[in-house]
PyMOL commands that place a pseudoatom at each C-alpha (Angstrom):
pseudoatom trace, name=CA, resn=UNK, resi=1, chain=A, elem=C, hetatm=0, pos=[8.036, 8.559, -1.272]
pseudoatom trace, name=CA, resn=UNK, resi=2, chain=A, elem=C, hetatm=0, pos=[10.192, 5.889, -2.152]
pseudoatom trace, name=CA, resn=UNK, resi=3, chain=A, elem=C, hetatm=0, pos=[10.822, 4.484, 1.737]
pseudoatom trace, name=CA, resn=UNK, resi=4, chain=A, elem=C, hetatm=0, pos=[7.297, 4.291, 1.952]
pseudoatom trace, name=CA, resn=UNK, resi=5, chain=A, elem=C, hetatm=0, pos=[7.382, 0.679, 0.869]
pseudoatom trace, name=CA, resn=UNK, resi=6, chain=A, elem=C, hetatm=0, pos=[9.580, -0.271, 4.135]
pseudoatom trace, name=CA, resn=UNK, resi=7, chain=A, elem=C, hetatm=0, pos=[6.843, 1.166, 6.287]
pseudoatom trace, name=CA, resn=UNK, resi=8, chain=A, elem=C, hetatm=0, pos=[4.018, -0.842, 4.269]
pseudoatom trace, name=CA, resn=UNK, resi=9, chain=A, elem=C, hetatm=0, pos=[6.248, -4.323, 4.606]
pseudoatom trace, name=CA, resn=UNK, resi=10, chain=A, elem=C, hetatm=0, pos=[6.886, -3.769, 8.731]
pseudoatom trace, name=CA, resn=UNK, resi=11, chain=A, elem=C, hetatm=0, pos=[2.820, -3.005, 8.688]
pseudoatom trace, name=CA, resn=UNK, resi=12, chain=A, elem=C, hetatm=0, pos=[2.108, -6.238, 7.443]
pseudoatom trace, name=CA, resn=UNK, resi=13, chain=A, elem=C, hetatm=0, pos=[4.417, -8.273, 9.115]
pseudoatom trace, name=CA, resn=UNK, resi=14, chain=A, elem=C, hetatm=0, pos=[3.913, -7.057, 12.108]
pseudoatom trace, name=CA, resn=UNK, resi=15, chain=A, elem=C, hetatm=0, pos=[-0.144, -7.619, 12.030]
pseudoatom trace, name=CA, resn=UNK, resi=16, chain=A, elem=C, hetatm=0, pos=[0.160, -11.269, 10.278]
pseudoatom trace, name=CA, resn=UNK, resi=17, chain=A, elem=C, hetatm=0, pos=[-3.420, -12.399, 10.604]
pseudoatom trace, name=CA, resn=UNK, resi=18, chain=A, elem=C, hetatm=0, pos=[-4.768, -8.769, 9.842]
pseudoatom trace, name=CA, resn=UNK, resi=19, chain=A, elem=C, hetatm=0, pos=[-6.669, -7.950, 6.077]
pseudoatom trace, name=CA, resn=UNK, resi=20, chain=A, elem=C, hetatm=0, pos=[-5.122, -4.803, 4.717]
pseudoatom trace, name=CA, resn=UNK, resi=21, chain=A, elem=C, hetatm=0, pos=[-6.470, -2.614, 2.226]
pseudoatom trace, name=CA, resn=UNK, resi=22, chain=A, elem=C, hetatm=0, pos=[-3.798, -0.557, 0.823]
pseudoatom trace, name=CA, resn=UNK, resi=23, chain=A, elem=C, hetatm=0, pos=[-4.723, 2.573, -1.133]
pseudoatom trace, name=CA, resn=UNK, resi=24, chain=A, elem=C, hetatm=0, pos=[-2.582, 4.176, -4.291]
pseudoatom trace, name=CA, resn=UNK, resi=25, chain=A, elem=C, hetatm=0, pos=[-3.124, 6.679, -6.062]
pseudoatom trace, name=CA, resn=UNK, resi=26, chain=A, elem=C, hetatm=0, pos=[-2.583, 5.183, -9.609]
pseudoatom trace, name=CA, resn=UNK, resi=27, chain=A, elem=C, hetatm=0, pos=[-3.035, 1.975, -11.981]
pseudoatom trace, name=CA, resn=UNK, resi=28, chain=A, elem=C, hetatm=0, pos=[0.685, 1.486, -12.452]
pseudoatom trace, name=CA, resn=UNK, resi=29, chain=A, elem=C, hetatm=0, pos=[1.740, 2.149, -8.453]
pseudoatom trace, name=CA, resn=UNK, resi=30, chain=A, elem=C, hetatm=0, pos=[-0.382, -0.546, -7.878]
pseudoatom trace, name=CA, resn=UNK, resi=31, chain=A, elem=C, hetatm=0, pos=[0.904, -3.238, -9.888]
pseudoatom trace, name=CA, resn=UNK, resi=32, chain=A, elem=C, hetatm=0, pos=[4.640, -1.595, -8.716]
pseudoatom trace, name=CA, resn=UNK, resi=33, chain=A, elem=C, hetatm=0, pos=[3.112, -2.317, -5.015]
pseudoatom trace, name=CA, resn=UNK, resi=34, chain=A, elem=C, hetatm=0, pos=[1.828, -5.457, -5.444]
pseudoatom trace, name=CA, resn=UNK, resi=35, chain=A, elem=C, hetatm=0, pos=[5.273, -6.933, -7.449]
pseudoatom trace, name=CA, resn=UNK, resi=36, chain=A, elem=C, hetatm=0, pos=[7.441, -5.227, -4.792]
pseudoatom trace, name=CA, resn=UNK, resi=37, chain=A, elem=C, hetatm=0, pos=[5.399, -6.686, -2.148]
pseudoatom trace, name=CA, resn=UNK, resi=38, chain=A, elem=C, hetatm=0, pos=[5.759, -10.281, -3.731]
pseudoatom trace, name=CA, resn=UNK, resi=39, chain=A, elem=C, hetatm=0, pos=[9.688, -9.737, -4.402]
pseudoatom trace, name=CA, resn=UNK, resi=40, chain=A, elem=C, hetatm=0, pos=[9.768, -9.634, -0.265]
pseudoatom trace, name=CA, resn=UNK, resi=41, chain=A, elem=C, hetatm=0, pos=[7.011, -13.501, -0.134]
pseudoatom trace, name=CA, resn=UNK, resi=42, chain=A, elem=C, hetatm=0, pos=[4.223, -11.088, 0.905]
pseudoatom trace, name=CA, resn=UNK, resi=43, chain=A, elem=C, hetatm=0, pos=[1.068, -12.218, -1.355]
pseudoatom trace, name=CA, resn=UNK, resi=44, chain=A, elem=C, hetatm=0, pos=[-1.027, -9.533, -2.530]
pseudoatom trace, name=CA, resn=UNK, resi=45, chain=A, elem=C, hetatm=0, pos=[-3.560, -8.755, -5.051]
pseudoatom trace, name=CA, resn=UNK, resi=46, chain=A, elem=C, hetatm=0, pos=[-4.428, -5.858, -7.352]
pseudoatom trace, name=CA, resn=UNK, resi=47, chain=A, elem=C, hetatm=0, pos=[-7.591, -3.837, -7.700]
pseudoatom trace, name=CA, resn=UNK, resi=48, chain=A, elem=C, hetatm=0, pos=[-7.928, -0.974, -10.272]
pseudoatom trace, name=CA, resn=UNK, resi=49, chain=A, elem=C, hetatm=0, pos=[-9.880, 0.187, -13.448]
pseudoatom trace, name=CA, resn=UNK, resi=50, chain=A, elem=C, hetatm=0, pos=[-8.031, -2.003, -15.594]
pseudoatom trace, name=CA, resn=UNK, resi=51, chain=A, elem=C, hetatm=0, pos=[-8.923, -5.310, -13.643]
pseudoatom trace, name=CA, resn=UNK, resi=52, chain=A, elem=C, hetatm=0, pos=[-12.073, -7.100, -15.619]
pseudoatom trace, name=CA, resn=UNK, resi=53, chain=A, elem=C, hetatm=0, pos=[-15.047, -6.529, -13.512]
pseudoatom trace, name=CA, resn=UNK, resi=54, chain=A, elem=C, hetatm=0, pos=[-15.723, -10.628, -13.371]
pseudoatom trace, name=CA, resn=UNK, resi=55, chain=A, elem=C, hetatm=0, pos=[-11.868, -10.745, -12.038]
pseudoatom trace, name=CA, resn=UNK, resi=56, chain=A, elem=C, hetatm=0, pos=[-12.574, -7.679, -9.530]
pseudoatom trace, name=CA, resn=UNK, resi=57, chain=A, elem=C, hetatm=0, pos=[-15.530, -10.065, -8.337]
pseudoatom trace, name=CA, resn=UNK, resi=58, chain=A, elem=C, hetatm=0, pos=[-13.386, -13.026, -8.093]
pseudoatom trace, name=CA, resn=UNK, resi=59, chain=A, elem=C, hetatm=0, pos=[-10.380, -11.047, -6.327]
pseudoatom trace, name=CA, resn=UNK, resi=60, chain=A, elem=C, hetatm=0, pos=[-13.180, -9.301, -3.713]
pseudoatom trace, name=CA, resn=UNK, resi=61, chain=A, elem=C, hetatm=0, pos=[-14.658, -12.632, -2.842]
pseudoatom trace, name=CA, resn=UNK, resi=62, chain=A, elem=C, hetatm=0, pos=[-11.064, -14.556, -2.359]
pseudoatom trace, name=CA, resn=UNK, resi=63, chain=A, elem=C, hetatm=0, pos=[-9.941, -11.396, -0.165]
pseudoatom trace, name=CA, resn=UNK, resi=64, chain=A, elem=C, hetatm=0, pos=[-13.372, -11.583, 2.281]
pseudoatom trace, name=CA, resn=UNK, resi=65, chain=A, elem=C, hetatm=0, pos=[-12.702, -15.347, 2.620]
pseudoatom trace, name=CA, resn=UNK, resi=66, chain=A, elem=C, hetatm=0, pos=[-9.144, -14.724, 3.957]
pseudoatom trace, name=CA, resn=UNK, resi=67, chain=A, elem=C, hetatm=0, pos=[-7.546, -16.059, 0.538]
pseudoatom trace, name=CA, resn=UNK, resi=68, chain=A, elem=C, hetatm=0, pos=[-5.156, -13.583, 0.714]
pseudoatom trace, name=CA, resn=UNK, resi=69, chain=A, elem=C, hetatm=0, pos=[-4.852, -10.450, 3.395]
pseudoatom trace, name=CA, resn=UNK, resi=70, chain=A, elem=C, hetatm=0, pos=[-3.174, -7.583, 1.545]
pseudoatom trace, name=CA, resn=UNK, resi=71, chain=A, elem=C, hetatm=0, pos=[-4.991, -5.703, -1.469]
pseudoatom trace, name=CA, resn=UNK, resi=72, chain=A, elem=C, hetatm=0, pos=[-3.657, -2.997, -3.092]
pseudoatom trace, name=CA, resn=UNK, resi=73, chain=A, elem=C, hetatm=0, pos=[-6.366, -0.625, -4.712]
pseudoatom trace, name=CA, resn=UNK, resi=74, chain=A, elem=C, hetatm=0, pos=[-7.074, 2.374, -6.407]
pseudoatom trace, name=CA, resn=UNK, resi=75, chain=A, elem=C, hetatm=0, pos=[-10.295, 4.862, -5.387]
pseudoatom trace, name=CA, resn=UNK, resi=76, chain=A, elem=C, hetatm=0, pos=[-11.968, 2.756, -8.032]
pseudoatom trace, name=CA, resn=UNK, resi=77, chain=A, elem=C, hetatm=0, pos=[-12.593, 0.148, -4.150]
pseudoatom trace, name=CA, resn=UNK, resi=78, chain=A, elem=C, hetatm=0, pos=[-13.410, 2.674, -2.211]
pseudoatom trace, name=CA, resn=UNK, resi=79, chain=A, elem=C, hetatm=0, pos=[-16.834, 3.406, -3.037]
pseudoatom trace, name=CA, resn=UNK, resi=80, chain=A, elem=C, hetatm=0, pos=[-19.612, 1.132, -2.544]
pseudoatom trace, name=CA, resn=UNK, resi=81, chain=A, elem=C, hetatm=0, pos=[-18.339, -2.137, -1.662]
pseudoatom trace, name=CA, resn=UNK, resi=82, chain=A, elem=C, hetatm=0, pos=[-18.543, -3.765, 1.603]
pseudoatom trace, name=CA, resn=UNK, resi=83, chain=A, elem=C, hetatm=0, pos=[-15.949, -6.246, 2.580]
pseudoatom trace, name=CA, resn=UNK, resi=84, chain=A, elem=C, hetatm=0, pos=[-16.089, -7.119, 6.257]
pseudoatom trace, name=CA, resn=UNK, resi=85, chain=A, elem=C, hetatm=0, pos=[-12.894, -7.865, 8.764]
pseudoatom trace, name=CA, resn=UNK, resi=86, chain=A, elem=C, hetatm=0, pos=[-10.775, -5.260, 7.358]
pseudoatom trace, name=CA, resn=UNK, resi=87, chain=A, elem=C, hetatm=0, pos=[-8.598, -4.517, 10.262]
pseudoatom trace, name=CA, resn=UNK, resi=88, chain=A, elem=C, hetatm=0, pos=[-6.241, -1.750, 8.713]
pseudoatom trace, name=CA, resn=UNK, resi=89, chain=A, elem=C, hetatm=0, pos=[-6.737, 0.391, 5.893]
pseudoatom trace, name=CA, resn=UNK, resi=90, chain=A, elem=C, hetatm=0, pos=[-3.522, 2.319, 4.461]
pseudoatom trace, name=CA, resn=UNK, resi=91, chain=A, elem=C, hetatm=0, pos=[-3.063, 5.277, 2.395]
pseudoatom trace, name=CA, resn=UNK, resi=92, chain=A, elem=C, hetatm=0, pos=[-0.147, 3.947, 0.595]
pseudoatom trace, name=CA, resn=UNK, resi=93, chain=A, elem=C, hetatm=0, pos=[-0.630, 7.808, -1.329]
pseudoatom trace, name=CA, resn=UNK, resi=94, chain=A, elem=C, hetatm=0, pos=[-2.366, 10.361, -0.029]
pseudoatom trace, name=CA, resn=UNK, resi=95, chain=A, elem=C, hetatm=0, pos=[-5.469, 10.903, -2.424]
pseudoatom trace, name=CA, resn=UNK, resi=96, chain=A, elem=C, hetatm=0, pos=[-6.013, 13.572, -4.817]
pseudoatom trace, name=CA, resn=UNK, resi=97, chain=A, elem=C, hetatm=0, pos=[-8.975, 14.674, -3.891]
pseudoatom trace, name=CA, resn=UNK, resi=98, chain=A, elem=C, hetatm=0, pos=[-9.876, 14.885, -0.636]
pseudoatom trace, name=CA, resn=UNK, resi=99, chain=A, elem=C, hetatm=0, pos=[-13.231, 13.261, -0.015]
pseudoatom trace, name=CA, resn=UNK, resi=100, chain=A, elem=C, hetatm=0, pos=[-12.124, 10.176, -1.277]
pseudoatom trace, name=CA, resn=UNK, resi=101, chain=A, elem=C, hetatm=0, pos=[-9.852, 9.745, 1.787]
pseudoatom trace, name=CA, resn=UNK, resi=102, chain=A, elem=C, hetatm=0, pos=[-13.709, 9.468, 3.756]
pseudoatom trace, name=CA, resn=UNK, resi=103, chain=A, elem=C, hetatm=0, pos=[-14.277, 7.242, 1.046]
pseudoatom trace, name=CA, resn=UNK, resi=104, chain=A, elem=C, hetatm=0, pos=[-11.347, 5.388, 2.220]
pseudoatom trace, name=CA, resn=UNK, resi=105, chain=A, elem=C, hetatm=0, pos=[-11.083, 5.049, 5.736]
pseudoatom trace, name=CA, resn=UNK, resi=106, chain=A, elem=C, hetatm=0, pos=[-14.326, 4.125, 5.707]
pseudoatom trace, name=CA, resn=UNK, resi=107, chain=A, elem=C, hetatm=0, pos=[-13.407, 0.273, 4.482]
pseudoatom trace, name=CA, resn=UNK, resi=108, chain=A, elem=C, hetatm=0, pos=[-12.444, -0.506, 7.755]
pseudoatom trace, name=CA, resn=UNK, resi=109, chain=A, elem=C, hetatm=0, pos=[-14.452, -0.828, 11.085]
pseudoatom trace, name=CA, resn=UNK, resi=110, chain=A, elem=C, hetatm=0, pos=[-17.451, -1.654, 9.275]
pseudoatom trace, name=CA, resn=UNK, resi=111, chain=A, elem=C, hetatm=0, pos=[-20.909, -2.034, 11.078]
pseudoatom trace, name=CA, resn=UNK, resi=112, chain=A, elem=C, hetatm=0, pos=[-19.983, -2.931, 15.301]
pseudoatom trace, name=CA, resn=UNK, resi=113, chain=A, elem=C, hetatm=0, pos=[-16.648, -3.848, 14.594]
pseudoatom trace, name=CA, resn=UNK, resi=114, chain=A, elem=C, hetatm=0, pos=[-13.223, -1.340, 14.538]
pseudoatom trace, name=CA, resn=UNK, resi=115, chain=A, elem=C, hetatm=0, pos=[-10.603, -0.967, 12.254]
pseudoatom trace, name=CA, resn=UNK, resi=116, chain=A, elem=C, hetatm=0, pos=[-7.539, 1.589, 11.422]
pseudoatom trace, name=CA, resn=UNK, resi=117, chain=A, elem=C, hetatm=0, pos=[-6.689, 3.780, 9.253]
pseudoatom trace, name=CA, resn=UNK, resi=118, chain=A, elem=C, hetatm=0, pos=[-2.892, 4.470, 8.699]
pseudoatom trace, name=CA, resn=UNK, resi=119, chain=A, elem=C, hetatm=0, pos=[-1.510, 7.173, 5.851]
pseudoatom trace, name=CA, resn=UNK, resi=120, chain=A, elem=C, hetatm=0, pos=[1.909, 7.341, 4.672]
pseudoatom trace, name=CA, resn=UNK, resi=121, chain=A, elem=C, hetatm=0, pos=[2.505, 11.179, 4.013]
pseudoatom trace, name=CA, resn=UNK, resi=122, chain=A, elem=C, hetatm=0, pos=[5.667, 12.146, 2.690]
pseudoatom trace, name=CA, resn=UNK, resi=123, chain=A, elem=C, hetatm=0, pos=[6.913, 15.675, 2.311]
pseudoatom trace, name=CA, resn=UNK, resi=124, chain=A, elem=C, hetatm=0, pos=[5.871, 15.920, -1.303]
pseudoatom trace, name=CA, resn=UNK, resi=125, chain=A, elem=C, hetatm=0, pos=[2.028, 15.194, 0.033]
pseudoatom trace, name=CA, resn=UNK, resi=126, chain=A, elem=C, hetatm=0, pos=[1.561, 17.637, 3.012]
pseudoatom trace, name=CA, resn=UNK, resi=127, chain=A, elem=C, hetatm=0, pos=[-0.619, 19.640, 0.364]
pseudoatom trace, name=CA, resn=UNK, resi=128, chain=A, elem=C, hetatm=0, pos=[-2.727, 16.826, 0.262]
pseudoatom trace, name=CA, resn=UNK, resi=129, chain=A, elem=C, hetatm=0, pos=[-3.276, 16.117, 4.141]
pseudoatom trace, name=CA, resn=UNK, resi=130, chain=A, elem=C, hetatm=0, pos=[-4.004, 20.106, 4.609]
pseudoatom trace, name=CA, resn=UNK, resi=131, chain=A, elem=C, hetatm=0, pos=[-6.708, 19.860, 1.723]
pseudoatom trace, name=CA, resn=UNK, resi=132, chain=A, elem=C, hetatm=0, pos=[-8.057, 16.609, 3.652]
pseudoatom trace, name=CA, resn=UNK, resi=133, chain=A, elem=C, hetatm=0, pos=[-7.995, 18.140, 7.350]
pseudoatom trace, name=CA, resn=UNK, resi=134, chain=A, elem=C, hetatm=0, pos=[-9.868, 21.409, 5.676]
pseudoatom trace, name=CA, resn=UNK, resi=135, chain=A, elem=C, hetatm=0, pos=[-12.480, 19.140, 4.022]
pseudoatom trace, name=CA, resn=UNK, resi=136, chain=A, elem=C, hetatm=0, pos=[-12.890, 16.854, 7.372]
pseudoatom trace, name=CA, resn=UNK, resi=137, chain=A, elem=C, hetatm=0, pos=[-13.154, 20.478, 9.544]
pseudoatom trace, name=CA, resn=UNK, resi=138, chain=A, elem=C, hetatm=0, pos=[-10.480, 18.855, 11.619]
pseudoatom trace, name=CA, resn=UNK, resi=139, chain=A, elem=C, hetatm=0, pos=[-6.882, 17.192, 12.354]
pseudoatom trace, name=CA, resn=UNK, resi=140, chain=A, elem=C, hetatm=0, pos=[-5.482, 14.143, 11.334]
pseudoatom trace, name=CA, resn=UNK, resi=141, chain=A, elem=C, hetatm=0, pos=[-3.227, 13.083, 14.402]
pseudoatom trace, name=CA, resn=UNK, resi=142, chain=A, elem=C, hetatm=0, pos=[0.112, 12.671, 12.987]
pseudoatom trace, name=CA, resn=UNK, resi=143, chain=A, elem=C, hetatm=0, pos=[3.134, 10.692, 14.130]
pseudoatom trace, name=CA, resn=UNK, resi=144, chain=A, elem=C, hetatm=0, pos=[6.114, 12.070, 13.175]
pseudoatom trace, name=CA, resn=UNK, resi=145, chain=A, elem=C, hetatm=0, pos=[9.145, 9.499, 13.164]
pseudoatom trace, name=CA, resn=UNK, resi=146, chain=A, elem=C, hetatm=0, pos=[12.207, 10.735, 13.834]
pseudoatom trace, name=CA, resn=UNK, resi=147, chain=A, elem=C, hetatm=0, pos=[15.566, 10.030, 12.451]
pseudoatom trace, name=CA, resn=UNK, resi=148, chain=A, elem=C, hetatm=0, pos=[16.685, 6.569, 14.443]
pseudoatom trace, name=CA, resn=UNK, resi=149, chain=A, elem=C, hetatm=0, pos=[13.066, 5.310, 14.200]
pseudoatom trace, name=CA, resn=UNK, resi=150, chain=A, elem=C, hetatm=0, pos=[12.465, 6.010, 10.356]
pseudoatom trace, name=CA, resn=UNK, resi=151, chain=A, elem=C, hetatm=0, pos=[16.394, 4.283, 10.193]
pseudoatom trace, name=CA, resn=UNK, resi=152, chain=A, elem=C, hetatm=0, pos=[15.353, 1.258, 11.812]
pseudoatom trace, name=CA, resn=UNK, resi=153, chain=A, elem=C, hetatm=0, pos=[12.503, 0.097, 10.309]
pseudoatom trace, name=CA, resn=UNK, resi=154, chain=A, elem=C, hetatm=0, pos=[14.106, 0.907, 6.677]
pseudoatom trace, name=CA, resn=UNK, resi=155, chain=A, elem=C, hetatm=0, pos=[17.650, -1.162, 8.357]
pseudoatom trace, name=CA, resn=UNK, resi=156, chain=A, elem=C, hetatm=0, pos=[14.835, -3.816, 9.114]
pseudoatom trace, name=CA, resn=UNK, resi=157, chain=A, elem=C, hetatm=0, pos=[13.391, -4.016, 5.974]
pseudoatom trace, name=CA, resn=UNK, resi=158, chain=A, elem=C, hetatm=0, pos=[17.009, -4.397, 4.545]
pseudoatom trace, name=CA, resn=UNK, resi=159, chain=A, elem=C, hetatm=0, pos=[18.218, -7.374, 7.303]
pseudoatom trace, name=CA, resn=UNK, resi=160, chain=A, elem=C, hetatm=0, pos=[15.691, -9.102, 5.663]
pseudoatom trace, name=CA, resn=UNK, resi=161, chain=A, elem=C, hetatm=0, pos=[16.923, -12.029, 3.438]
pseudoatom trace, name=CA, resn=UNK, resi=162, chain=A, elem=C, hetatm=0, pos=[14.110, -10.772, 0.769]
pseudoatom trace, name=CA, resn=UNK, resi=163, chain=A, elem=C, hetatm=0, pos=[14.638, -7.633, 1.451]
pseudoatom trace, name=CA, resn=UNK, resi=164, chain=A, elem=C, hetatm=0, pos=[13.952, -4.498, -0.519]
pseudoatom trace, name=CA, resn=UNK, resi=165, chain=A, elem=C, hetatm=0, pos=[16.897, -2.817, -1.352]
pseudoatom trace, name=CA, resn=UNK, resi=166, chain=A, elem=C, hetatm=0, pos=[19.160, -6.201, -2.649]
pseudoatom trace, name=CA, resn=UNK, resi=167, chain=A, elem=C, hetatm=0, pos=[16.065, -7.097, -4.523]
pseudoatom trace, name=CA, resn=UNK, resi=168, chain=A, elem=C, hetatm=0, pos=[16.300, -3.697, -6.649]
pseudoatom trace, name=CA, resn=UNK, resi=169, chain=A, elem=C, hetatm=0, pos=[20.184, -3.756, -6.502]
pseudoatom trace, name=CA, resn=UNK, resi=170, chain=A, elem=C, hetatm=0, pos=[19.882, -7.291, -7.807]
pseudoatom trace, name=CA, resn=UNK, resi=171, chain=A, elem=C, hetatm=0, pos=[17.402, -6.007, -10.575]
pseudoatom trace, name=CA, resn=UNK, resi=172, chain=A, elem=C, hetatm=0, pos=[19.456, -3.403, -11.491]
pseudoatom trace, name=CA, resn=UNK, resi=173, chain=A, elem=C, hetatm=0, pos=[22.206, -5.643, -12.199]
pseudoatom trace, name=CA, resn=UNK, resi=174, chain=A, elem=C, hetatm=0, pos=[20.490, -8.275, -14.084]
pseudoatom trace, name=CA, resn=UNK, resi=175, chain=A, elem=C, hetatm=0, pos=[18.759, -4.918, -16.293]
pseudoatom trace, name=CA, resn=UNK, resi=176, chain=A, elem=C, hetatm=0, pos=[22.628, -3.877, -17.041]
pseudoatom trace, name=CA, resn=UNK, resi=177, chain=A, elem=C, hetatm=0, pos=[24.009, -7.113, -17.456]
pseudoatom trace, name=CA, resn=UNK, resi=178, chain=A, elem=C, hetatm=0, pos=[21.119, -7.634, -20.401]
pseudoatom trace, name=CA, resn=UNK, resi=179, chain=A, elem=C, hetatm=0, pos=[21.949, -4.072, -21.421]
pseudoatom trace, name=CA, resn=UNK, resi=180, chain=A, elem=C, hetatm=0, pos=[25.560, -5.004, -22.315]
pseudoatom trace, name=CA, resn=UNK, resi=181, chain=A, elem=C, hetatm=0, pos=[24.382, -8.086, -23.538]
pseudoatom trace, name=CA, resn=UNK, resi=182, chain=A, elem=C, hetatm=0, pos=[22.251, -6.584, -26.084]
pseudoatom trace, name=CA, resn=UNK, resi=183, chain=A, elem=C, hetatm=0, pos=[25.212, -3.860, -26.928]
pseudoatom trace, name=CA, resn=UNK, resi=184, chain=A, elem=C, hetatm=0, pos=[27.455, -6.829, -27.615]
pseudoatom trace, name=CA, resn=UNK, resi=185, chain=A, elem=C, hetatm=0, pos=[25.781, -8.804, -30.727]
for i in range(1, 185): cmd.bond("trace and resi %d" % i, "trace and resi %d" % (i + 1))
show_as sticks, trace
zoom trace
């Protein structure tokens, strides 16, 4: 679960010009998405229950003019909005219940044009791709990364000069540092 952040980073860099829609299955993994995504200079925006409707206006309008390419939403986006040029959509987290991943996929490849759909599915959330495959009456191809692949792209992630894991380290440091701080007066 935790590695799938690497995978969502490579995605966008390696499709710079591409708007991504990035699925979560909660309020707070979305803001976690979004901040870990900035910590690495990708710009991203947030879209859940919590966001003011006049600011979930504002945020939908910026991301169909190209403002910004990468928003991070709950199932509260996936219904009933149409925003066009969405080239990939991604199931950061498998959803709950299983028609919303129609609800979903279906962001992308509006009207004439085509899009993807990607999922992240962890071990933890093979449940949920069953209960999604039964509902759909059939498979979801899957690509199964092995060992020196999966290796890679998280060695990648951390060659990077913003990259994930010395960000957290670095957080984690500065969080214990202000720990012993506090302990001290």
């Amino acid at each position: 679960m935790d590695d799938k952040r690497f995978f969502l980073e490579r995605m966008i860099n390696d499709h710079p010009e591409s708007k991504i829609l990035v699925f979560v299955r909660t309020k707070v993994r979305a803001e976690r998405v979004c901040a870990a995504l900035e910590r690495v200079g990708i710009q991203s925006r947030v879209m859940h229950g919590d966001v003011e409707q006049k600011i979930r206006f504002a945020t939908l309008s910026q991301f169909r003019e190209g403002l910004f390419r990468v928003l991070i939403a709950t199932d509260v986006t996936a219904r009933g909005i149409d925003i066009p040029d969405v080239e990939y959509v991604v199931n950061y987290d498998l959803p709950e219940k299983a028609e919303n991943y129609v609800h979903r996929v279906g962001r992308t490849g509006r009207g004439n044009r085509r899009g993807t759909a990607v999922s992240f599915c962890s071990n933890e959330e093979k449940p949920l791709l069953d209960a999604i495959e039964a509902f759909m009456e059939k498979e979801i191809q899957v690509l199964n990364i092995d060992r020196q692949d999966y290796e890679a792209i998280v060695d990648l992630a951390v060659e990077s000069p913003k990259d994930w894991r010395s960000l957290i380290e670095q957080a984690e440091k500065d969080e214990e540092k202000h720990r012993k701080g506090k302990r001290k007066k």
